[in-house]
PyMOL Python script that loads the backbone (N, CA, C, O; Angstrom):
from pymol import cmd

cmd.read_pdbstr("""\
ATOM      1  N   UNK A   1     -15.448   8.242  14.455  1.00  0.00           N
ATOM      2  CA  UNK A   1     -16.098   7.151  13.757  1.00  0.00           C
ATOM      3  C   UNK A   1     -15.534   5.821  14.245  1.00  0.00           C
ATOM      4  O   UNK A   1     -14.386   5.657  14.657  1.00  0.00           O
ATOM      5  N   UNK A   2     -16.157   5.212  14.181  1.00  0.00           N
ATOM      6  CA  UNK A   2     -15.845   3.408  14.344  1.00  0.00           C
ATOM      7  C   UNK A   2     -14.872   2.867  13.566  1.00  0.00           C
ATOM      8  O   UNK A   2     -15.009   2.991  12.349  1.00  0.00           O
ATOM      9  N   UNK A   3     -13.856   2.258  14.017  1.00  0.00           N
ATOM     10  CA  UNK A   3     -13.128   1.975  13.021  1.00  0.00           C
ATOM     11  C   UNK A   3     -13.643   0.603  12.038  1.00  0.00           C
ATOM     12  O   UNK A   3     -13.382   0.670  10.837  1.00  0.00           O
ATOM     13  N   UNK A   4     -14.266  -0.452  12.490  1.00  0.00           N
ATOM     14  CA  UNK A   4     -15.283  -1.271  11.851  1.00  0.00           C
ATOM     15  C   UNK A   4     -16.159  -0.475  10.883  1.00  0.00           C
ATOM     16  O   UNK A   4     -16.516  -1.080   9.872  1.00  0.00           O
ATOM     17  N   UNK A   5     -16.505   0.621  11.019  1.00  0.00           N
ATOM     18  CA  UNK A   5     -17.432   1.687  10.142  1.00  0.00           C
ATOM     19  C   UNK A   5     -16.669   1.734   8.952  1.00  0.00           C
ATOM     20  O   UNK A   5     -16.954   1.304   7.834  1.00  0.00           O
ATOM     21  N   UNK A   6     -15.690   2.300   9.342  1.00  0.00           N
ATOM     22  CA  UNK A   6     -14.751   2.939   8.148  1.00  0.00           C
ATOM     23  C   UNK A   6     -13.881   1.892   7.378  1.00  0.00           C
ATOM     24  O   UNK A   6     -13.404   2.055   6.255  1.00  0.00           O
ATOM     25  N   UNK A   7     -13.777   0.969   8.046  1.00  0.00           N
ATOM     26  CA  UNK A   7     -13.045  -0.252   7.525  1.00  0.00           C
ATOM     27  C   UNK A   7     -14.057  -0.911   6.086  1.00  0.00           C
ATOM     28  O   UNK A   7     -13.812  -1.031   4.886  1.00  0.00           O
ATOM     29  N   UNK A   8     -15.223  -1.221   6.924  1.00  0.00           N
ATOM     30  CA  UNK A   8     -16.064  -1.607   5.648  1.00  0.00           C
ATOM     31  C   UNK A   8     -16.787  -0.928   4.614  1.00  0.00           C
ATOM     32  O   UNK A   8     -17.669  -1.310   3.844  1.00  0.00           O
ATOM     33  N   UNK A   9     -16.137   0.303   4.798  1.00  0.00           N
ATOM     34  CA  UNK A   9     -17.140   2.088   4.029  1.00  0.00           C
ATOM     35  C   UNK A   9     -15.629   1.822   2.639  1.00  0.00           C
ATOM     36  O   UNK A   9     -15.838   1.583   1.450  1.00  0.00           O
ATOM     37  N   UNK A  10     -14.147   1.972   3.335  1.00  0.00           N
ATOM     38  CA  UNK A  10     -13.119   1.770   2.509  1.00  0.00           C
ATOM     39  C   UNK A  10     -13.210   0.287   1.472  1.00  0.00           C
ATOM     40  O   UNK A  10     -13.090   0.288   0.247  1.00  0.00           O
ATOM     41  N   UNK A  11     -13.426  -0.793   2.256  1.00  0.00           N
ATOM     42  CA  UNK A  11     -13.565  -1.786   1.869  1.00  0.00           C
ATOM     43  C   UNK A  11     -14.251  -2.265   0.257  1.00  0.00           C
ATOM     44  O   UNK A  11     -13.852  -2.986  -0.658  1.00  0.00           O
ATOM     45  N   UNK A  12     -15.927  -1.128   0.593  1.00  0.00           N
ATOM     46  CA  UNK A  12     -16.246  -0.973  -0.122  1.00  0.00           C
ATOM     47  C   UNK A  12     -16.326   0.081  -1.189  1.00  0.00           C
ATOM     48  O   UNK A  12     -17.280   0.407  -1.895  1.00  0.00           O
ATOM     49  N   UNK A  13     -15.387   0.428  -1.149  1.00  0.00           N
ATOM     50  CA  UNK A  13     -15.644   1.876  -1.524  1.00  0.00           C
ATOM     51  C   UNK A  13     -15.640   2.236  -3.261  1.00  0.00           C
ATOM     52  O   UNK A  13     -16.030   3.253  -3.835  1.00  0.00           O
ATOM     53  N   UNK A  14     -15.104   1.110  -3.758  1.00  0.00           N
ATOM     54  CA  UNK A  14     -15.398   0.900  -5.226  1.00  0.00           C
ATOM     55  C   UNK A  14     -16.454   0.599  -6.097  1.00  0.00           C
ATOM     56  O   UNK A  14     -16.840   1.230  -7.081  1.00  0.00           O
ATOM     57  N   UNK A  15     -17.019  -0.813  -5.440  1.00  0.00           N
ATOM     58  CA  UNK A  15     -18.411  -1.323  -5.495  1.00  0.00           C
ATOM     59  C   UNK A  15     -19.341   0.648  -5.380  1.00  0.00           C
ATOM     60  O   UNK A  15     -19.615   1.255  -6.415  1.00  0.00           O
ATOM     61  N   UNK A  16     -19.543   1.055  -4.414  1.00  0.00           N
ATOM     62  CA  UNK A  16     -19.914   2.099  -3.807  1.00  0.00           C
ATOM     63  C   UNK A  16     -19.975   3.112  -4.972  1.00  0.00           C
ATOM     64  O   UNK A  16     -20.946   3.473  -5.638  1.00  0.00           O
ATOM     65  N   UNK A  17     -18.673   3.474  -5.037  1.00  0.00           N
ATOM     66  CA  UNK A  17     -18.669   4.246  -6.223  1.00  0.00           C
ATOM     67  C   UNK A  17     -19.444   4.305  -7.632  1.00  0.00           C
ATOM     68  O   UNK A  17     -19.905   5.310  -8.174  1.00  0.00           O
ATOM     69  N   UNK A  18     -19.471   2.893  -8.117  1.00  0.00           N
ATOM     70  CA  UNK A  18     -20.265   1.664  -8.972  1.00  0.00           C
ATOM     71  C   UNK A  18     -21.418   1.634  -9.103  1.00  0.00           C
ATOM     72  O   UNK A  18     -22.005   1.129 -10.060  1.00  0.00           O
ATOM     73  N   UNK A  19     -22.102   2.371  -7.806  1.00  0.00           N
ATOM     74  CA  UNK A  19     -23.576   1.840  -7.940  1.00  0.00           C
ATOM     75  C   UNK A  19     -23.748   0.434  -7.510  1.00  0.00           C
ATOM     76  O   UNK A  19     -24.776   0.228  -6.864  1.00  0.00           O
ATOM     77  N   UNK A  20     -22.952  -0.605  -7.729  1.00  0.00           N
ATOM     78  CA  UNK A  20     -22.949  -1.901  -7.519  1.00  0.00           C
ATOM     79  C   UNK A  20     -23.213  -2.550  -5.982  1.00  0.00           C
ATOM     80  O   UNK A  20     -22.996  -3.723  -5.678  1.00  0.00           O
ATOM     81  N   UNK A  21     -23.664  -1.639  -5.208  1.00  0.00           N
ATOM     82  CA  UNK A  21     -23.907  -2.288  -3.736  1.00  0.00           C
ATOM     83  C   UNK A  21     -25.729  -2.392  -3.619  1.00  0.00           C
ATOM     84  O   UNK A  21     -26.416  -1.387  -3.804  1.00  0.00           O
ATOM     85  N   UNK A  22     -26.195  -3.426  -3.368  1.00  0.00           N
ATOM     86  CA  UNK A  22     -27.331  -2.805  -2.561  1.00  0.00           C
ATOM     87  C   UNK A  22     -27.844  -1.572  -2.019  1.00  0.00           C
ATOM     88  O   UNK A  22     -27.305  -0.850  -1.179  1.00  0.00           O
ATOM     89  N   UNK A  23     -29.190  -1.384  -2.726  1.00  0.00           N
ATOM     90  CA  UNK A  23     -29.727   0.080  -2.281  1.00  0.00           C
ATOM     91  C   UNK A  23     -29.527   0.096  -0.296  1.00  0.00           C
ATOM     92  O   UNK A  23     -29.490   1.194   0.258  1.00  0.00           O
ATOM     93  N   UNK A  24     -29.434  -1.010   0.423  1.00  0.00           N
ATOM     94  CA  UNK A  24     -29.175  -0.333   1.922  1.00  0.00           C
ATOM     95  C   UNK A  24     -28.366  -0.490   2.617  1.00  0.00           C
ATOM     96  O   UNK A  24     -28.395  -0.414   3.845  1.00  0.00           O
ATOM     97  N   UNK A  25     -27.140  -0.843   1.631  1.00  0.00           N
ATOM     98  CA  UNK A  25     -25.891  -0.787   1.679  1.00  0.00           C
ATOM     99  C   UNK A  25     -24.945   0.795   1.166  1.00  0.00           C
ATOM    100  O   UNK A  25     -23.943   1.375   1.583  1.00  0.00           O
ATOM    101  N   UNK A  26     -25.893   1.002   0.112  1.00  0.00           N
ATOM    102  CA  UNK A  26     -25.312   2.036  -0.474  1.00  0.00           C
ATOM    103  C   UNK A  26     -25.598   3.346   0.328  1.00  0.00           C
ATOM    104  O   UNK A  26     -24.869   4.337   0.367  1.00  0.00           O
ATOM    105  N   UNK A  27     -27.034   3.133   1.088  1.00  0.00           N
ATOM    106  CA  UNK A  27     -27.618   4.308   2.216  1.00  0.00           C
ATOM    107  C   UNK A  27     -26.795   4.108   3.262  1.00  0.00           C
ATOM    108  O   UNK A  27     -26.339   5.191   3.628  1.00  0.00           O
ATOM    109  N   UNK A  28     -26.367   3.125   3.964  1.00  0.00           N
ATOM    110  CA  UNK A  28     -25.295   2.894   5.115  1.00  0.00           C
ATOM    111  C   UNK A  28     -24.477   3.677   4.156  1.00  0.00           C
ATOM    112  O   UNK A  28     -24.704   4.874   3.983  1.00  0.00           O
ATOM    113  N   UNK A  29     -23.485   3.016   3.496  1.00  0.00           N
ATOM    114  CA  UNK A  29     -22.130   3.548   3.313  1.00  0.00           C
ATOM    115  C   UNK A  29     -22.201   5.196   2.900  1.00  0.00           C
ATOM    116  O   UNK A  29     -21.303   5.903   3.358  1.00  0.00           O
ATOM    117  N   UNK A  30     -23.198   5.802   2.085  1.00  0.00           N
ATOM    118  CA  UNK A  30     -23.207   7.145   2.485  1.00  0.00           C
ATOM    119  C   UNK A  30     -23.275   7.933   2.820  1.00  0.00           C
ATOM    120  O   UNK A  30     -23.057   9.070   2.401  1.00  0.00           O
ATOM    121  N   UNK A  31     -23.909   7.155   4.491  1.00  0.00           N
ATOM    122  CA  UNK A  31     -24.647   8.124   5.556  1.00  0.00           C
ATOM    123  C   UNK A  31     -23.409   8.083   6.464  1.00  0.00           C
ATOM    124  O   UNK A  31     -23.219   9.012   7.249  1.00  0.00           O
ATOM    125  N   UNK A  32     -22.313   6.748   6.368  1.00  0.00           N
ATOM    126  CA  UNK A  32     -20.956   6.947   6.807  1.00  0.00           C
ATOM    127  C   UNK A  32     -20.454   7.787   6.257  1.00  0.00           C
ATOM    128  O   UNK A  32     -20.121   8.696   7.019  1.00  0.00           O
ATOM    129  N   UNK A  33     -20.054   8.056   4.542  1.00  0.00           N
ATOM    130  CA  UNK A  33     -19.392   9.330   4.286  1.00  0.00           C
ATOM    131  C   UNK A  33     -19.968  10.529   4.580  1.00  0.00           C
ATOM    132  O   UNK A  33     -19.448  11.645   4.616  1.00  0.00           O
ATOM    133  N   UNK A  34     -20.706  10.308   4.717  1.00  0.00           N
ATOM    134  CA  UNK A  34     -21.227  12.392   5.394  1.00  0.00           C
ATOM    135  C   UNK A  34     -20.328  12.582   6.233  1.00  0.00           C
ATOM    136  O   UNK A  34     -19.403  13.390   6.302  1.00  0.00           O
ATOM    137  N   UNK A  35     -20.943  11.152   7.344  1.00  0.00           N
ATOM    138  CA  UNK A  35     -20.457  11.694   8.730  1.00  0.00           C
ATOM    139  C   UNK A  35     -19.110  11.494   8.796  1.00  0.00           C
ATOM    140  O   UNK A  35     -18.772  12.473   9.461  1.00  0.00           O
ATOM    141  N   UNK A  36     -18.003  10.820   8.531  1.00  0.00           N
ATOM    142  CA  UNK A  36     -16.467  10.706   8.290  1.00  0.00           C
ATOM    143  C   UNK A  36     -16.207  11.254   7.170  1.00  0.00           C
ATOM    144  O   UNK A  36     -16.800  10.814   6.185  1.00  0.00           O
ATOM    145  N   UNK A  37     -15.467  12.110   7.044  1.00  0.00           N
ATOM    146  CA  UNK A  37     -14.136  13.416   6.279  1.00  0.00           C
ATOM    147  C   UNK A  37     -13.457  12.375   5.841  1.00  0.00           C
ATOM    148  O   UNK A  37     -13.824  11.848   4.791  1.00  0.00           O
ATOM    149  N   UNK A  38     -12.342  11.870   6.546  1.00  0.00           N
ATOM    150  CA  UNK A  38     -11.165  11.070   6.109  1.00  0.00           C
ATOM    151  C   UNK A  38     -11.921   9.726   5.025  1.00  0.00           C
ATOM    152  O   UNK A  38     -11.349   9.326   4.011  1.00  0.00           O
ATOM    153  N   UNK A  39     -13.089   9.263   5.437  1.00  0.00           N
ATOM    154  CA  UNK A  39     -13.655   8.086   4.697  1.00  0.00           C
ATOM    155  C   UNK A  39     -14.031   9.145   3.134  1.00  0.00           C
ATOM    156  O   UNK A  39     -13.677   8.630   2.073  1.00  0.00           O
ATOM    157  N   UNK A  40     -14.707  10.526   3.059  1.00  0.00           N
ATOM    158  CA  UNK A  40     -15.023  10.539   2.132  1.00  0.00           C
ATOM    159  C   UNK A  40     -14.079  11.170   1.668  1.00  0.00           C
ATOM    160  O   UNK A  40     -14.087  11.129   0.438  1.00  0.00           O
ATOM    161  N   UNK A  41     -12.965  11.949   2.245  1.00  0.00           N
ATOM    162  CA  UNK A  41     -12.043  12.386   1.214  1.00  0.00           C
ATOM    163  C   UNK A  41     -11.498  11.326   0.566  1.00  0.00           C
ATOM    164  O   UNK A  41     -11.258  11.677  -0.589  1.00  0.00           O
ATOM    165  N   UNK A  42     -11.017   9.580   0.858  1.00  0.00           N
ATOM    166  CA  UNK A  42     -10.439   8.654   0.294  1.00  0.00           C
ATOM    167  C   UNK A  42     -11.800   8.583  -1.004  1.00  0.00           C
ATOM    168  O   UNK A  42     -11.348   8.347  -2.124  1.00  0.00           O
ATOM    169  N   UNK A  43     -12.791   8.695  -0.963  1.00  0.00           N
ATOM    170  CA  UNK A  43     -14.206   8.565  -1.871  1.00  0.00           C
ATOM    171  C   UNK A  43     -13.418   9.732  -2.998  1.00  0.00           C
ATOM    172  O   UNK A  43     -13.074   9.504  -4.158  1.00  0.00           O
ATOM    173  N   UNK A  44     -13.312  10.706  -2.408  1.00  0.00           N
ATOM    174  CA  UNK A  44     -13.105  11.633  -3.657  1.00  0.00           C
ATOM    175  C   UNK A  44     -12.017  11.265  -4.505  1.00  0.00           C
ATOM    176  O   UNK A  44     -12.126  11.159  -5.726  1.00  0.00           O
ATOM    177  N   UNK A  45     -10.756  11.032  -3.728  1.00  0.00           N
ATOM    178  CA  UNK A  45      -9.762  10.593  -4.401  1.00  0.00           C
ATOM    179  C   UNK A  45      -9.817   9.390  -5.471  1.00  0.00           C
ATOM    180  O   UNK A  45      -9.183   9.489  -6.521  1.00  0.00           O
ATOM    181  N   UNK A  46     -10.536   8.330  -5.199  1.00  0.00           N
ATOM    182  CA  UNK A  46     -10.877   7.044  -5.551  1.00  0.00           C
ATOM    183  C   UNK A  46     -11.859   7.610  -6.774  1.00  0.00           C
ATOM    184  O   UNK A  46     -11.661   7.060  -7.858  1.00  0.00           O
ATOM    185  N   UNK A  47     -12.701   8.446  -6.749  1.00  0.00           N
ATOM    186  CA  UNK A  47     -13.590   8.911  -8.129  1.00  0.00           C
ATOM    187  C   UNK A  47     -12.600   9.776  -9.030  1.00  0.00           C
ATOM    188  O   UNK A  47     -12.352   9.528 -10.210  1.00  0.00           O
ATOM    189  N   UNK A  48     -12.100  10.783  -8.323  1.00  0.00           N
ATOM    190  CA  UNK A  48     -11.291  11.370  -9.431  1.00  0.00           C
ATOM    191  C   UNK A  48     -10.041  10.441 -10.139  1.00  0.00           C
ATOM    192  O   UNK A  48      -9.634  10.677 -11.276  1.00  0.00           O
ATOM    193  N   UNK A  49      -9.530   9.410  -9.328  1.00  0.00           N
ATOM    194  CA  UNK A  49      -8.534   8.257  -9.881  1.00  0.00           C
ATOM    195  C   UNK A  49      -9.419   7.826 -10.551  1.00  0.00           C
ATOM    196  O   UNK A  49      -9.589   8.662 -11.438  1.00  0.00           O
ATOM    197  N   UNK A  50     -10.239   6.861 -10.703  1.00  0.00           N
ATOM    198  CA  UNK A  50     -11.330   6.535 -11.735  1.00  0.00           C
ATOM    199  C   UNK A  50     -11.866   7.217 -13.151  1.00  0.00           C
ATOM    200  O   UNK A  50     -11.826   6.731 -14.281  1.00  0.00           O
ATOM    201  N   UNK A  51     -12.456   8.697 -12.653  1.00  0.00           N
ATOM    202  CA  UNK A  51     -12.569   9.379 -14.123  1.00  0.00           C
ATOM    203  C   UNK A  51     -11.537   9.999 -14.371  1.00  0.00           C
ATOM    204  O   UNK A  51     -11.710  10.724 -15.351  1.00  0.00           O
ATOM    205  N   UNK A  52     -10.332  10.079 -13.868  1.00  0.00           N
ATOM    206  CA  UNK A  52      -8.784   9.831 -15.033  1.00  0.00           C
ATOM    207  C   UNK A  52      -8.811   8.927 -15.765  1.00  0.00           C
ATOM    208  O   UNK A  52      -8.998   8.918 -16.982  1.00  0.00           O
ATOM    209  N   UNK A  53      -8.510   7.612 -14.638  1.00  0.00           N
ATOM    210  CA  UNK A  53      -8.755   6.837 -15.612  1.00  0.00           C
ATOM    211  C   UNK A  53      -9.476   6.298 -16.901  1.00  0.00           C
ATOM    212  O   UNK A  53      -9.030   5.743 -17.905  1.00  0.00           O
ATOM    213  N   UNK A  54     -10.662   6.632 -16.546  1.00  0.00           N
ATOM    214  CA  UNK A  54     -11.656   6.546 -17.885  1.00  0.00           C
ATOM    215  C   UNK A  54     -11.221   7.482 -19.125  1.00  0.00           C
ATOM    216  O   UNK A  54     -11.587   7.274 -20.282  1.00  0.00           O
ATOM    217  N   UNK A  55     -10.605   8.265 -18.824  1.00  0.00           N
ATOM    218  CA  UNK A  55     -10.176   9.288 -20.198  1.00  0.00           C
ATOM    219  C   UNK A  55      -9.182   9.363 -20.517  1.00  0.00           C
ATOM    220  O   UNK A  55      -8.702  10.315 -21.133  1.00  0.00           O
ATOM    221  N   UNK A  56      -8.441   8.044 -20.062  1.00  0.00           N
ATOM    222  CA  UNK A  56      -7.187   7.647 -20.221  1.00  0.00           C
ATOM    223  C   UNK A  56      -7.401   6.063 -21.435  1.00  0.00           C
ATOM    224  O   UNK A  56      -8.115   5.087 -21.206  1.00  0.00           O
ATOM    225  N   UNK A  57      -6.403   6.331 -22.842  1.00  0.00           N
ATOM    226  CA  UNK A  57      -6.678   4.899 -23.369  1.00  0.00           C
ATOM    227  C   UNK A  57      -8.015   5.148 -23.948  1.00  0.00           C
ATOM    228  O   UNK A  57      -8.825   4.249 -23.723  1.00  0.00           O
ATOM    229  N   UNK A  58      -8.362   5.967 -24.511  1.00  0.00           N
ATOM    230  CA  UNK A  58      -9.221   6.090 -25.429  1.00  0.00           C
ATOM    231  C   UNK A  58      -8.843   6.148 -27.050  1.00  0.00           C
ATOM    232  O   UNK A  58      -9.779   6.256 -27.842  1.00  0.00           O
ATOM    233  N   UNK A  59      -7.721   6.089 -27.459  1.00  0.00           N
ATOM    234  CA  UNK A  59      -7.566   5.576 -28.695  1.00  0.00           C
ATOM    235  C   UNK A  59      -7.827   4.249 -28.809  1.00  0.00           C
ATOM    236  O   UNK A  59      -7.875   3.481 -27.849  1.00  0.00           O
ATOM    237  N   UNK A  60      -8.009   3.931 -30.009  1.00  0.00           N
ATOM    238  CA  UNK A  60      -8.465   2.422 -30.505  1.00  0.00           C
ATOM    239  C   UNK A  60      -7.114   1.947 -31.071  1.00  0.00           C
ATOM    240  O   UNK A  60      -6.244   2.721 -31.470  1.00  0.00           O
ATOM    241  N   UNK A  61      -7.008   0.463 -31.070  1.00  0.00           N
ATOM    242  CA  UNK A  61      -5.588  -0.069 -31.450  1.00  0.00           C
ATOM    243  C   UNK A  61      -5.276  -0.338 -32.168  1.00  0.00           C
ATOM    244  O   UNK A  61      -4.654  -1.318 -31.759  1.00  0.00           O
ATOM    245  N   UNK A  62      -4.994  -0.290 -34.019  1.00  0.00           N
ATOM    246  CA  UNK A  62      -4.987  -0.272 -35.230  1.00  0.00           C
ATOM    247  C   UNK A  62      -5.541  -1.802 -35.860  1.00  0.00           C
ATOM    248  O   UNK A  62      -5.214  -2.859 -35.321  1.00  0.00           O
ATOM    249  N   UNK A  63      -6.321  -1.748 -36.935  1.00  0.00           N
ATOM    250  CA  UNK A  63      -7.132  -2.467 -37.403  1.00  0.00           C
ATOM    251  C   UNK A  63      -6.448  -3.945 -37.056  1.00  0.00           C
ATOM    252  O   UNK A  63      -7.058  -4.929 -36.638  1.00  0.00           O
ATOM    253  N   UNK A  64      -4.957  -3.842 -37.352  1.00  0.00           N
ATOM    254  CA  UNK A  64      -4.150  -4.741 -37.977  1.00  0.00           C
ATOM    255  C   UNK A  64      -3.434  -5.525 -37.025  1.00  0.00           C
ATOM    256  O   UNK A  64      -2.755  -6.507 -37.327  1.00  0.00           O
ATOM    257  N   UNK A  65      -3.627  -4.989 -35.635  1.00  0.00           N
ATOM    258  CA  UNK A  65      -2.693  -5.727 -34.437  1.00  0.00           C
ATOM    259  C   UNK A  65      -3.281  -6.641 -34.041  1.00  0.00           C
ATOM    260  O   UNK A  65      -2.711  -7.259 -33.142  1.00  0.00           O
ATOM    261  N   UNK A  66      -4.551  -7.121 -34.459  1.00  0.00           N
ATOM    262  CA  UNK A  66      -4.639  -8.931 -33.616  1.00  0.00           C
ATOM    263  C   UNK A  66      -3.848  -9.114 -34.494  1.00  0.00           C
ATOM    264  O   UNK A  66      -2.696  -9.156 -34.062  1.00  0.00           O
ATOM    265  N   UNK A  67      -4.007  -9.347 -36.381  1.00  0.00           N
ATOM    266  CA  UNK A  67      -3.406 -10.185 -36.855  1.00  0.00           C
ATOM    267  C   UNK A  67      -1.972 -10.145 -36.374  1.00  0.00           C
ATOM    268  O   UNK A  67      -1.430 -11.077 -35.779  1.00  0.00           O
ATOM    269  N   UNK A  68      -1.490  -9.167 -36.632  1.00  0.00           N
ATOM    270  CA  UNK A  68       0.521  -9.053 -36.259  1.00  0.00           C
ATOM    271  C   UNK A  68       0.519  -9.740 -34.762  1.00  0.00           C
ATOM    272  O   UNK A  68       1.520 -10.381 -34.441  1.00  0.00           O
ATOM    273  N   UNK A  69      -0.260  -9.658 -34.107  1.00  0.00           N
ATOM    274  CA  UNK A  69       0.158 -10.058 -32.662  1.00  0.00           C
ATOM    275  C   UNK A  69      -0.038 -12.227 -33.151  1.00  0.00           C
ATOM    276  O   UNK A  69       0.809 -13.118 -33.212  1.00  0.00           O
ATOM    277  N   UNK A  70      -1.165 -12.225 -33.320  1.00  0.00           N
ATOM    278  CA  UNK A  70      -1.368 -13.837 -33.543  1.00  0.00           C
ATOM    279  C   UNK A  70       0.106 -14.222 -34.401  1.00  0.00           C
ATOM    280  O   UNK A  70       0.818 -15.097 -33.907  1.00  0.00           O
ATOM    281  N   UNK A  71       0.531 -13.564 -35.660  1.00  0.00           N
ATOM    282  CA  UNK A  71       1.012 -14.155 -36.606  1.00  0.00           C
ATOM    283  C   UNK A  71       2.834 -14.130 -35.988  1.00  0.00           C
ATOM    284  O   UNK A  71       3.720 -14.893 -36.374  1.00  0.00           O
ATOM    285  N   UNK A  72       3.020 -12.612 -34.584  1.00  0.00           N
ATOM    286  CA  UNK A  72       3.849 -13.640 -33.888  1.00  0.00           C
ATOM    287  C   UNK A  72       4.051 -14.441 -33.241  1.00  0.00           C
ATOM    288  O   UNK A  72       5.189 -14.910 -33.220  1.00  0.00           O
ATOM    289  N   UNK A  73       2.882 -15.039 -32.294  1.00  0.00           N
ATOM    290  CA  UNK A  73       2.586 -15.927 -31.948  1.00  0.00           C
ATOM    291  C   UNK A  73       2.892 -17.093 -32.441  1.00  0.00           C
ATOM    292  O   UNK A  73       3.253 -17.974 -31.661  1.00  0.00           O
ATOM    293  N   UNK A  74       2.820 -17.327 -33.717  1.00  0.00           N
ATOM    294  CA  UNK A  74       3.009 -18.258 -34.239  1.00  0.00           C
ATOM    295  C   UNK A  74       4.105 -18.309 -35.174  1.00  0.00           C
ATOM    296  O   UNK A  74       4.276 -19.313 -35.865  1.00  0.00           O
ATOM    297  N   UNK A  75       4.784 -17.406 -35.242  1.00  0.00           N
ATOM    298  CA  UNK A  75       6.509 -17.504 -35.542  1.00  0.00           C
ATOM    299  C   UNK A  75       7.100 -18.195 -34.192  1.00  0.00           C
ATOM    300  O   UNK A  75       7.935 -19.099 -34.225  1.00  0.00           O
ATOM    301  N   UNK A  76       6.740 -17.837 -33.411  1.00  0.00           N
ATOM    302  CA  UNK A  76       7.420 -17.791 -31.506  1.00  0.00           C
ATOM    303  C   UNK A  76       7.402 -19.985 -31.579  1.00  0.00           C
ATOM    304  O   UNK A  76       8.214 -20.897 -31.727  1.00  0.00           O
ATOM    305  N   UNK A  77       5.834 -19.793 -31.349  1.00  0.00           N
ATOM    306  CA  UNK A  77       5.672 -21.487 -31.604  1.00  0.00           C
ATOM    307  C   UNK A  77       6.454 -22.266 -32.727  1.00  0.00           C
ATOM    308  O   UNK A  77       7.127 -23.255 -32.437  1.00  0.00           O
ATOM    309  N   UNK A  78       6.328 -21.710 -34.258  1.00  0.00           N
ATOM    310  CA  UNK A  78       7.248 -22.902 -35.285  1.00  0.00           C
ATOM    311  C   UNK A  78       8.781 -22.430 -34.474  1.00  0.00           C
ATOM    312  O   UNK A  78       9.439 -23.407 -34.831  1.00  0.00           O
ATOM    313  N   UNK A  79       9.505 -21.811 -33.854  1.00  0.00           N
ATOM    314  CA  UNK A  79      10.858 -21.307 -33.741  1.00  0.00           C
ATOM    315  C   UNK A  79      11.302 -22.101 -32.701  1.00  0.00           C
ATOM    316  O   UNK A  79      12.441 -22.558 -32.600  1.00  0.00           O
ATOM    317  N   UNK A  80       9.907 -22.340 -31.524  1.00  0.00           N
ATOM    318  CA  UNK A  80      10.032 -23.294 -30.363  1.00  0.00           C
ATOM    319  C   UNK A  80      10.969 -24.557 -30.451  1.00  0.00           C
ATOM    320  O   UNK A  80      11.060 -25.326 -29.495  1.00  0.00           O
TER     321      UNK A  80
END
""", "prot")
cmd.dss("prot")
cmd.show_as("cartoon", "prot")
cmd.util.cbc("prot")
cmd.orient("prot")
């Protein structure tokens, strides 16, 4: 493969992932991962890092922590 190929296949490879590229951008960059292994194994890695991430931090943060967070905030400032 080209290394210009693969440079801008990696480059993009988030956007890509995303959906977020242009429909003939998104046909380039996946007609590069067919044909380059090393470009799409970094693809696989980069999705499965991603939907970890997504199922990571799914608790919610208790009703009560803006207020406690603001109200030290503003101990921090009168203490200034």
């Amino acid at each position: 493969m080209a290394k210009k190929q693969c440079e801008e296949a990696l480059e993009k490879l988030f956007e890509f992932i995303d959906h977020e590229l242009p429909d003939d951008e998104l046909i380039r960059i996946g007609e590069h991962l067919q044909d380059c292994p090393p470009c799409e194994a970094e693809r696989r890695i980069n999705e499965k890092i991603k939907n970890l991430a997504s199922q990571c931090g799914g608790e919610c943060a208790p009703d009560d922590l803006r207020a406690r967070i603001l109200q030290t905030i503003q101990q921090v400032r009168e203490g200034a």
